[in-house]
Each structure stands twice: as structure tokens, then as C-alpha cells.
NULUMDO-942966 format. One record per atom (N, C-alpha, C): x, y, z. Coordinates in steps of 0.05 Angstrom, whole numbers, always signed. Layout:
N
((X Y Z))
...
***
This chain:
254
((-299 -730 -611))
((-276 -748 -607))
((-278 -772 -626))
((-307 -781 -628))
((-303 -813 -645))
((-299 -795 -665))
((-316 -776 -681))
((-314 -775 -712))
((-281 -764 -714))
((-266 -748 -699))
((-241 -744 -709))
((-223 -771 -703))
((-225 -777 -687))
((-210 -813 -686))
((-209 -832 -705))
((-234 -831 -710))
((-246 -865 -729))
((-259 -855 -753))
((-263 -826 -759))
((-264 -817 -783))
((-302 -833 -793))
((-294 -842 -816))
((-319 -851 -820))
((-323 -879 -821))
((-307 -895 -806))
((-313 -922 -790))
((-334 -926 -767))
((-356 -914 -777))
((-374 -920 -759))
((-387 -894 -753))
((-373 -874 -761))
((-379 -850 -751))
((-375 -830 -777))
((-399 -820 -789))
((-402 -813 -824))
((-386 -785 -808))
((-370 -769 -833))
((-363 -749 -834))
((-383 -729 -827))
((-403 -735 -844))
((-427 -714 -842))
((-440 -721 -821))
((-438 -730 -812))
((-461 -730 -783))
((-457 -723 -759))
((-467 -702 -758))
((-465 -682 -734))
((-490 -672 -718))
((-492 -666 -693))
((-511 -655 -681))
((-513 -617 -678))
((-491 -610 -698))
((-484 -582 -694))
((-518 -565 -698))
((-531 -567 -704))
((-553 -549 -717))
((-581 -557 -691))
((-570 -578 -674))
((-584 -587 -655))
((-589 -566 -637))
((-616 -558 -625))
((-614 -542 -599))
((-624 -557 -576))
((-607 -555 -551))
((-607 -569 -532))
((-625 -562 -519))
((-648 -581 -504))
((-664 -587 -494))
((-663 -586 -469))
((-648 -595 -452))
((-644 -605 -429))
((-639 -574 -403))
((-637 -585 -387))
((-642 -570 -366))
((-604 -566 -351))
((-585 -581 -358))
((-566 -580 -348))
((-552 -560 -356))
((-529 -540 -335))
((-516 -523 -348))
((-483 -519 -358))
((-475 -511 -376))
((-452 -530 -390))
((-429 -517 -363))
((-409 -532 -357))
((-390 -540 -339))
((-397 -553 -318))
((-423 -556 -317))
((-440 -566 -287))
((-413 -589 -287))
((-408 -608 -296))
((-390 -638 -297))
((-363 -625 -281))
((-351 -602 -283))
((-324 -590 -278))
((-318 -607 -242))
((-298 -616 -257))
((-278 -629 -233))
((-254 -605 -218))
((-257 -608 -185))
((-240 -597 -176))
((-225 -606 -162))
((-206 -587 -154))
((-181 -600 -144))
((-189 -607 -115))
((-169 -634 -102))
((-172 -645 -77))
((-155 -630 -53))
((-169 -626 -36))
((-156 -611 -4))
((-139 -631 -4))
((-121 -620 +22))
((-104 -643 +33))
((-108 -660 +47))
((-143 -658 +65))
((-152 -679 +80))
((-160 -704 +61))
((-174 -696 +35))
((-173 -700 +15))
((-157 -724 +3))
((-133 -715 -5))
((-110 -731 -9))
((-99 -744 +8))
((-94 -736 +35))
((-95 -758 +58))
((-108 -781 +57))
((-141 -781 +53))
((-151 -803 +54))
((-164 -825 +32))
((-159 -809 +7))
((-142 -823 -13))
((-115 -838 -17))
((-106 -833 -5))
((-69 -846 -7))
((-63 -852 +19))
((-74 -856 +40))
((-65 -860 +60))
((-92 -878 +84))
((-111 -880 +59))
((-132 -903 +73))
((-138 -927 +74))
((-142 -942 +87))
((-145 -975 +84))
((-151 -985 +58))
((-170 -977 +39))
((-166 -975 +13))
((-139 -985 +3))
((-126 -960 -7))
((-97 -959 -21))
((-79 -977 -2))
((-75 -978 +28))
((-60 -1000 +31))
((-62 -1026 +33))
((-92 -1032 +28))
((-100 -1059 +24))
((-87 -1060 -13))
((-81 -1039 -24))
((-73 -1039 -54))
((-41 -1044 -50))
((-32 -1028 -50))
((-4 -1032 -39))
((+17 -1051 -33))
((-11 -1072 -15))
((+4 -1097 +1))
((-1 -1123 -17))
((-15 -1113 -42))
((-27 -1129 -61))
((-9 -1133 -87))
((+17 -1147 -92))
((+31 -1138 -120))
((+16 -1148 -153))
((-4 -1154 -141))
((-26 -1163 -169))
((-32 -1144 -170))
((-41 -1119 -159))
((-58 -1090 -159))
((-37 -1059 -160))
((-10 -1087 -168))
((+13 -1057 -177))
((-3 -1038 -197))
((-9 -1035 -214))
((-29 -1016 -235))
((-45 -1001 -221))
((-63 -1014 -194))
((-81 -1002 -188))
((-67 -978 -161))
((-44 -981 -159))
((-24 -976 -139))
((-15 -951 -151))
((-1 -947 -175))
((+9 -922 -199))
((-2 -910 -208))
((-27 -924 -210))
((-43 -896 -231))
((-42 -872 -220))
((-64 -872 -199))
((-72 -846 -181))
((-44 -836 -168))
((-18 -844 -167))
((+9 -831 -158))
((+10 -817 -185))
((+16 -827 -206))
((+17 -819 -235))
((+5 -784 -243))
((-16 -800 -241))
((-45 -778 -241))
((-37 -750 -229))
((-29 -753 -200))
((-22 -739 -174))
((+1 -720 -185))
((+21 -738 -200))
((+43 -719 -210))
((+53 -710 -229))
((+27 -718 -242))
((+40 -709 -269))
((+12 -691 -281))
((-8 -698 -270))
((-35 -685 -279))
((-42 -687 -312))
((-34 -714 -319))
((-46 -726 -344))
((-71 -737 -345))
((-82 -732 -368))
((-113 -746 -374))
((-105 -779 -373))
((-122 -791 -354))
((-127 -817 -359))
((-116 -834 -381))
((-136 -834 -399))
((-128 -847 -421))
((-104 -843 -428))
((-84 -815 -427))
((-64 -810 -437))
((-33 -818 -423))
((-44 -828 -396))
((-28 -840 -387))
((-18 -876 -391))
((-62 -880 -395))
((-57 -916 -396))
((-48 -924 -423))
((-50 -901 -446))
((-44 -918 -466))
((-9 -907 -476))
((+6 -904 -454))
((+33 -899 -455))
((+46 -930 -457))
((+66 -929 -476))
((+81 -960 -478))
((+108 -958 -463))
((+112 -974 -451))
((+133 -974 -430))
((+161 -979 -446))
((+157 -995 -473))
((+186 -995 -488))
((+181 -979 -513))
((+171 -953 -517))
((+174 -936 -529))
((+176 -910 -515))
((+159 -906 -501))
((+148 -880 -483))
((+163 -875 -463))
((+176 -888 -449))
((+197 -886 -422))
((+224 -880 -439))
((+227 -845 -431))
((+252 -837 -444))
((+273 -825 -430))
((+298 -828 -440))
((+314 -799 -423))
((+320 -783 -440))
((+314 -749 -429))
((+331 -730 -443))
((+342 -715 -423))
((+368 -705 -428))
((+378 -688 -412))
((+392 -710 -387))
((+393 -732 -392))
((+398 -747 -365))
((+375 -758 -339))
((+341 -750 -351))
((+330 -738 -340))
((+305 -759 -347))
((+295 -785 -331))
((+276 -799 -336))
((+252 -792 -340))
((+244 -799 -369))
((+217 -778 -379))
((+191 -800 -386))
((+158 -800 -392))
((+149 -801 -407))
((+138 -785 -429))
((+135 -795 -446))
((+125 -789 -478))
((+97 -792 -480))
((+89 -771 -484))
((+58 -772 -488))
((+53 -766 -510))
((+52 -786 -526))
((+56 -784 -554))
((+38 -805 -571))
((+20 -795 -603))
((+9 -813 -615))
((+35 -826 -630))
((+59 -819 -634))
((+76 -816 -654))
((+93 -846 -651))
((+86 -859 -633))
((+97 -884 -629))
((+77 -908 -630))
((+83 -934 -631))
((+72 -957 -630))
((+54 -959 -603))
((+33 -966 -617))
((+8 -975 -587))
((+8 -1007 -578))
((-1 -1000 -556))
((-1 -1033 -542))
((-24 -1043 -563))
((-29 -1071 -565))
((-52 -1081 -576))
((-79 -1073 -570))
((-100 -1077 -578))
((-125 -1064 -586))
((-119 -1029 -573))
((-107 -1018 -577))
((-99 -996 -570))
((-95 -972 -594))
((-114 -954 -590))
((-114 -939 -609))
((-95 -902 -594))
((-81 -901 -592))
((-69 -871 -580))
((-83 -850 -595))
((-82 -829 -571))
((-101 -799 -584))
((-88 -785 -563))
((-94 -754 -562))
((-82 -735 -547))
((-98 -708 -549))
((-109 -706 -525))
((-137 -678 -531))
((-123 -654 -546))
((-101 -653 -550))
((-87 -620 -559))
((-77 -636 -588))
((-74 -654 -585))
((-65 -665 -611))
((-33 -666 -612))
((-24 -654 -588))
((+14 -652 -598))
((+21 -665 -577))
((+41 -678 -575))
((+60 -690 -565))
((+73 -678 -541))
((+83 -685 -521))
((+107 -678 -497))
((+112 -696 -481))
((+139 -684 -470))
((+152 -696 -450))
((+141 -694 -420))
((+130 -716 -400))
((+136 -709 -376))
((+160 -724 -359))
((+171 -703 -343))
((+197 -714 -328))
((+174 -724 -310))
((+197 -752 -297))
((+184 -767 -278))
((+189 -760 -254))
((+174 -752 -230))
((+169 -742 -204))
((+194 -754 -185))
((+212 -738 -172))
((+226 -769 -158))
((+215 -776 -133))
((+197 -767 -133))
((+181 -781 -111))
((+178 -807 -125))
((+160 -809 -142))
((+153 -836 -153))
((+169 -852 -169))
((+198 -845 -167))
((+232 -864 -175))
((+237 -873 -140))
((+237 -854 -131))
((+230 -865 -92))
((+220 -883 -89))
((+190 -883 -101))
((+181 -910 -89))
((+174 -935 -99))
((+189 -927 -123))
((+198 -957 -144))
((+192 -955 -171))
((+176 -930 -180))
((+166 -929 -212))
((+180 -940 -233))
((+213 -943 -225))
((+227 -948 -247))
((+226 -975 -251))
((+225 -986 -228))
((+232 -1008 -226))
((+200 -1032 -232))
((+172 -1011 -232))
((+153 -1019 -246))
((+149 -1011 -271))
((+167 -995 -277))
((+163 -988 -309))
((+186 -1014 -316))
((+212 -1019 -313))
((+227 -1043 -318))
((+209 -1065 -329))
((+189 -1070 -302))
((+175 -1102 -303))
((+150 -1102 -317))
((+145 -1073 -326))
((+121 -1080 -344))
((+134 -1082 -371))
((+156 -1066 -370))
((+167 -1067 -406))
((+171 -1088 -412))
((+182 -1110 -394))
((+189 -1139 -396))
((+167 -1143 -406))
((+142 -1153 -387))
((+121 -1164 -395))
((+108 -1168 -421))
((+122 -1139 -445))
((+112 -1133 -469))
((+75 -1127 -477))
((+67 -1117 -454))
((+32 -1107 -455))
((+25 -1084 -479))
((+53 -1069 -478))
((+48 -1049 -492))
((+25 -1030 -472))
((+32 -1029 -453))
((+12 -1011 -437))
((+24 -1009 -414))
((+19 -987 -399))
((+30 -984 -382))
((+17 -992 -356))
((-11 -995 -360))
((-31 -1013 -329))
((-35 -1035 -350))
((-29 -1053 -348))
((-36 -1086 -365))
((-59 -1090 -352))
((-57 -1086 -325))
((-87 -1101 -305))
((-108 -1078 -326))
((-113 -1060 -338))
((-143 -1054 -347))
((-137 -1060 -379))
((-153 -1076 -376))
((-152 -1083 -411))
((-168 -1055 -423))
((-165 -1055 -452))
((-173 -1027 -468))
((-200 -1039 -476))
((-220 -1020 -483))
((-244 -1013 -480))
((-249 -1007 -510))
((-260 -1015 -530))
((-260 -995 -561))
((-235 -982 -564))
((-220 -988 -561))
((-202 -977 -574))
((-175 -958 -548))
((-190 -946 -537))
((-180 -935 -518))
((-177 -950 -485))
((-154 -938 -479))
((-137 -954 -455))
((-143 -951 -429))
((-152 -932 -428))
((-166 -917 -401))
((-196 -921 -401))
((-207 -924 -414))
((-237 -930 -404))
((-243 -941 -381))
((-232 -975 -382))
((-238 -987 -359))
((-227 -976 -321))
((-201 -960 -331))
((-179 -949 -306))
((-195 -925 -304))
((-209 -911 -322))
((-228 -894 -311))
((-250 -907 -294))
((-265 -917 -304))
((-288 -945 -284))
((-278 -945 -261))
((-255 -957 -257))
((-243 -967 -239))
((-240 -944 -217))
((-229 -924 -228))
((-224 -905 -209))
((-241 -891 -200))
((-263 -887 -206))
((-297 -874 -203))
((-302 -888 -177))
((-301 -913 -186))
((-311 -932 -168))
((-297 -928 -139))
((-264 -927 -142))
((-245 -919 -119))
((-258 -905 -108))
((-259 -867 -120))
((-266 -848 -110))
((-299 -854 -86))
((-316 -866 -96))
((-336 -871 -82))
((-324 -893 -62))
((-308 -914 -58))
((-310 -936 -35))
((-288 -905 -9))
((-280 -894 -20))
((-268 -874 -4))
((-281 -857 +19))
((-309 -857 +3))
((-324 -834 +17))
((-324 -796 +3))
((-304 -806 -17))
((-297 -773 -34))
((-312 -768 -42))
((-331 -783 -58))
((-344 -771 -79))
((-358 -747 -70))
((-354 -725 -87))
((-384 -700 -85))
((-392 -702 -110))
((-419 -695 -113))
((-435 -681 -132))
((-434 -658 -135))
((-421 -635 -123))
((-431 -605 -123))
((-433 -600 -149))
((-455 -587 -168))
((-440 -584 -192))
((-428 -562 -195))
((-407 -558 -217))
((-385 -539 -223))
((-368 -545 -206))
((-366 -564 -178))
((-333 -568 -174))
((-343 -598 -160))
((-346 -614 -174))
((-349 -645 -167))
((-318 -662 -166))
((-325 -678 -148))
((-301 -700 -139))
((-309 -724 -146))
((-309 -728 -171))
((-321 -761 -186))
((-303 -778 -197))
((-281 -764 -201))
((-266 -781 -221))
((-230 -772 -230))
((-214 -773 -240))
((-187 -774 -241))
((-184 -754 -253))
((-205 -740 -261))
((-198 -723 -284))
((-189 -685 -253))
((-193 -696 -224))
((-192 -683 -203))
((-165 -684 -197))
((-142 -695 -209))
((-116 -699 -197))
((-110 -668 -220))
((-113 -677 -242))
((-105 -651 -255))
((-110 -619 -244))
((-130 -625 -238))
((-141 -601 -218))
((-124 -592 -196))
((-127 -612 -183))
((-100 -611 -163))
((-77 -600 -167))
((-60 -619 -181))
((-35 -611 -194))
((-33 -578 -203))
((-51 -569 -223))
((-51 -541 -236))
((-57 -523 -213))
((-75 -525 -194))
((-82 -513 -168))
((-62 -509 -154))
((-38 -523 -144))
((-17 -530 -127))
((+6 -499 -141))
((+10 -511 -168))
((+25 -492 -189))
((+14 -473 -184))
((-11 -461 -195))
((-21 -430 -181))
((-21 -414 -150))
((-22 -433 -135))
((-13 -425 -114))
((+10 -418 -99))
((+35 -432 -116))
((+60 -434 -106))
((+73 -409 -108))
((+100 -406 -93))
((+109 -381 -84))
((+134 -383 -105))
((+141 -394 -123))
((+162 -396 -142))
((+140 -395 -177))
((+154 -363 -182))
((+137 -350 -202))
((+137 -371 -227))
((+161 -400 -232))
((+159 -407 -257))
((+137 -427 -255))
((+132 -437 -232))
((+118 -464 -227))
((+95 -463 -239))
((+76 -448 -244))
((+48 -450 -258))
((+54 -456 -291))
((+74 -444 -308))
((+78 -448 -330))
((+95 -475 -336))
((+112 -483 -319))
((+125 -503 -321))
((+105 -529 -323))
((+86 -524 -307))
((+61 -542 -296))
((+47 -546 -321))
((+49 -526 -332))
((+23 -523 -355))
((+32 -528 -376))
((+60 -528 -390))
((+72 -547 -398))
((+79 -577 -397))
((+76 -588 -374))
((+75 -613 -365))
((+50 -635 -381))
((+36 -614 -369))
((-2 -625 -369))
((-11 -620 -391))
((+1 -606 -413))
((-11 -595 -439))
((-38 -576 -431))
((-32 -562 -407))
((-59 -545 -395))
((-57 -505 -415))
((-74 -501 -427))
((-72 -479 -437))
((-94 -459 -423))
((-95 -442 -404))
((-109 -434 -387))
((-114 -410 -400))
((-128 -390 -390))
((-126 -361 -392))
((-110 -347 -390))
((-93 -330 -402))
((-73 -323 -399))
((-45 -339 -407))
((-45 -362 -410))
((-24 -380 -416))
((-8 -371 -428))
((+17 -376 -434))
((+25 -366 -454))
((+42 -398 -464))
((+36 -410 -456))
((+34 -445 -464))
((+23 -452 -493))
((+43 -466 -509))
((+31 -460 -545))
((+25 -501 -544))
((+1 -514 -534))
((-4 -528 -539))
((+17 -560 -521))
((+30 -544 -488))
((+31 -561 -484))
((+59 -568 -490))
((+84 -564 -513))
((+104 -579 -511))
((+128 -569 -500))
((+138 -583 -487))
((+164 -581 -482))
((+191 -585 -494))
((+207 -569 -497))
((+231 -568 -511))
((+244 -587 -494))
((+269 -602 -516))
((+291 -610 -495))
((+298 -583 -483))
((+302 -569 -494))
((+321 -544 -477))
((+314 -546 -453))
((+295 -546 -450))
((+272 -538 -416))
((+267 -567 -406))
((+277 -580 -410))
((+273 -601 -391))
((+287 -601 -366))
((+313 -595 -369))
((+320 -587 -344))
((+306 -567 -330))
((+301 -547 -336))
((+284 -527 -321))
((+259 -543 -304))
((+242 -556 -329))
((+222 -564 -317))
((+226 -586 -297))
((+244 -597 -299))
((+248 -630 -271))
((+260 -612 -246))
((+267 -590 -252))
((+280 -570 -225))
((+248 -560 -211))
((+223 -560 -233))
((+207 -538 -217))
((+194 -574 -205))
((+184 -594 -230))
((+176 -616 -218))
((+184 -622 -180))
((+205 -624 -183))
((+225 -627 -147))
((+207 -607 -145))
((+197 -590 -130))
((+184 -573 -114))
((+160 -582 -117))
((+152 -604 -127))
((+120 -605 -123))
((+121 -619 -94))
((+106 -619 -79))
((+103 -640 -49))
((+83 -629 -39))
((+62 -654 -38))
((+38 -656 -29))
((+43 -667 -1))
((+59 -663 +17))
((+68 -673 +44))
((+58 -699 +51))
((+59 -714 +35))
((+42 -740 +47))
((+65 -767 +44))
((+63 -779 +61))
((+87 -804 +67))
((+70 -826 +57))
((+80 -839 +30))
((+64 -850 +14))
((+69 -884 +18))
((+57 -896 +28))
((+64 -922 +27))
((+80 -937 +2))
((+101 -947 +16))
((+117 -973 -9))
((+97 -991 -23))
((+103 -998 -40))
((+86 -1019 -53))
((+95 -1049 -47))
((+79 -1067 -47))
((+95 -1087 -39))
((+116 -1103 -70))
((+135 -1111 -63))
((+151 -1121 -85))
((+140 -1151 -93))
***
């Protein structure tokens, strides 16, 4: 990631560990994050925690992310370093973000994208329900160029610290596992979620629609990297409405 980012600012072209043989005793996926039960997500979003967040409007950021996360099953970073007056779009009539390097970054903000391409996600109306627009409104005002202002960016990248942050969540919760190959450590578990939900569902488009959303290219996919056409945006905000994680989500305070 640094050497394709920053090239040879710090990080020589030629320098690689490819020819390295690994030492260590760990086995590769051991890190793999999985998706959260519903007792799970209950006591994530519905624990003294999050409504001590909630009732807090300094900790609006810390209030959206993990809803964000929940519905749209974006990487971290690729959510925090979204700009609220470039990235908040409509197509089709149809309130979207842009996950995109292809626009202007907030300050010390460098944008990247694990697939490298660009897409649309329609916005959940669950989370136009319980005010997103109206916190995407007051951050665009603000002019942060970011979409959580409360986590300042880290080297370059926007999510570092809202990753921190959220680690940290996951453990004051009581979530955290270690199992390895399906650990509960970190945000990178909402995605899991989300794609899990899609595979399970009883409406045959939802897994691909999903995987389009998330830029998720699975086995079998037939997903070319993640983007979405305007054409399919309507399609996809029709399968979005069917996502519901049955949970009655606290208002935020205004």
C-alpha cells in the first residue's frame, strides 16, 4: 500500500520484501474478520455505550460511522476520507456517496481505494431516517473536507485514527474475540456482516447488488471491480430497502 501510494517518497521503488521467506509461526488469514450475530449488533447499537454517544452532539462522527459501516459495508478509510461537498451525490433522484480518488481531498488527506476504481453507494433510508442528510448538510457547511472532522487524518490517511477509535469501541463493548480466522476486532466486521446478510437473503439479486455496493469480488462473482452503472442504481437502492438488521436505532441528539 505505501509503495503504490507514495511511490518513492519514502518508499524506494525497489524495495521489497518479495524474495523474503517468512519466519514466523502465524497462519495467513489467521487476522480474517467476521460477520456480527444479531445479539451482536444488539449490543453494539443498542448499549449504554452508543447511547451515551448519541445523547452527545460533539460525538455526531462517533454516532455515523459504525451506522455507515453497518450499511454500506465500506472500508474505513474509504468512508472517512469521503468529502461531503464533492462526494454526496444524486443519480437517478437517488442520494448517493462517491467513493472515489477522482475528486478533491479534505486537507492532509491523501484518497486511495483497495480495487483502485471508483463507485456509487446509494444511501440506506434507514440512515436519511435518522438524520444522515441532515449531518451530511452540517458537515459540508463546516468545510472539513471529511466526512468524521472529529478524527483528524493520520499520514496521510483519514481513517487511521476512526479505526483506533473503533477497536477501542469494540473492546469497551465486551465484543471483542480473538478466535483466529473469524475475529471480532475491528470495523473491518461490519463488511462481513453486510456481505453475510446478502448471501443469506431470500431475494436472488441481493448478494450481487451487495457486492457491487462494497466493491466485494468474491468467488464466483461476477462483479468486474465493484462499479456501478447509473443504469443500476435504481435497481440497487430497491435491493439496498431490503437490507434490515431489525434493530430500533436510537436518534441522535440534534
Amino acid at each position: 500500500m505505501a509503495r503504490s501510494t507514495y511511490h518513492d517518497q519514502g518508499f524506494p521503488i525497489g524495495l521489497t520484501v518479495d524474495a523474503i521467506e517468512y519466519q514466523g509461526t502465524r497462519e495467513r488469514g489467521e487476522d480474517k474478520q467476521r460477520a456480527l450475530s444479531s445479539s451482536e449488533l444488539q449490543r453494539l447499537f443498542l448499549g449504554d455505550e452508543m447511547q451515551a454517544i448519541a445523547a452527545d452532539p460533539a460525538k455526531a462522527s462517533h454516532y455515523w460511522l459504525p451506522l455507515l459501516g453497518l450499511h454500506t459495508g465500506a472500508r474505513i478509510n474509504e468512508l472517512c476520507q469521503i468529502n461531503p461537498e464533492t462526494d454526496w451525490i444524486k443519480q437517478e433522484g437517488i442520494d448517493c456517496l462517491s467513493i472515489t480518488t477522482d475528486t478533491e481531498p479534505g486537507e492532509d488527506v491523501t484518497k486511495s481505494i483497495k480495487t483502485g476504481t471508483s463507485r456509487v453507494v446509494p444511501i440506506h433510508p434507514k440512515l436519511i431516517e435518522l438524520g444522515f442528510l441532515r449531518y451530511l448538510e452540517e458537515t459540508k457547511k463546516g468545510g472539513a473536507g471529511r466526512l468524521f472532522p472529529a478524527f483528524k487524518p493520520k499520514m496521510g490517511r483519514a481513517g487511521e485514527r476512526a479505526r483506533e477509535w473503533f477497536s477501542g469501541f469494540i473492546s469497551a463493548t465486551g465484543l471483542r474475540d480473538e478466535t483466529p480466522f473469524a475475529k471480532l476486532t475491528g470495523f473491518h466486521a461490519f463488511r462481513h456482516t453486510l456481505i453475510t446478510y446478502a448471501a443469506n437473503h431470500d431475494d436472488p439479486n441481493m448478494e450481487s447488488a451487495i457486492d457491487q455496493i462494497t466493491g466485494h469480488v468474491g468467488q464466483g462473482s461476477s462483479v468486474k471491480r465493484g462499479y456501478i452503472s447509473h443504469r443500476a442504481i435504481k435497481r440497487a437502492y430497491e435491493t439496498v430497502c431490503k437490507v434490515d438488521f431489525g434493530l430500533c436505532f436510537t436518534l441522535p441528539c440534534a
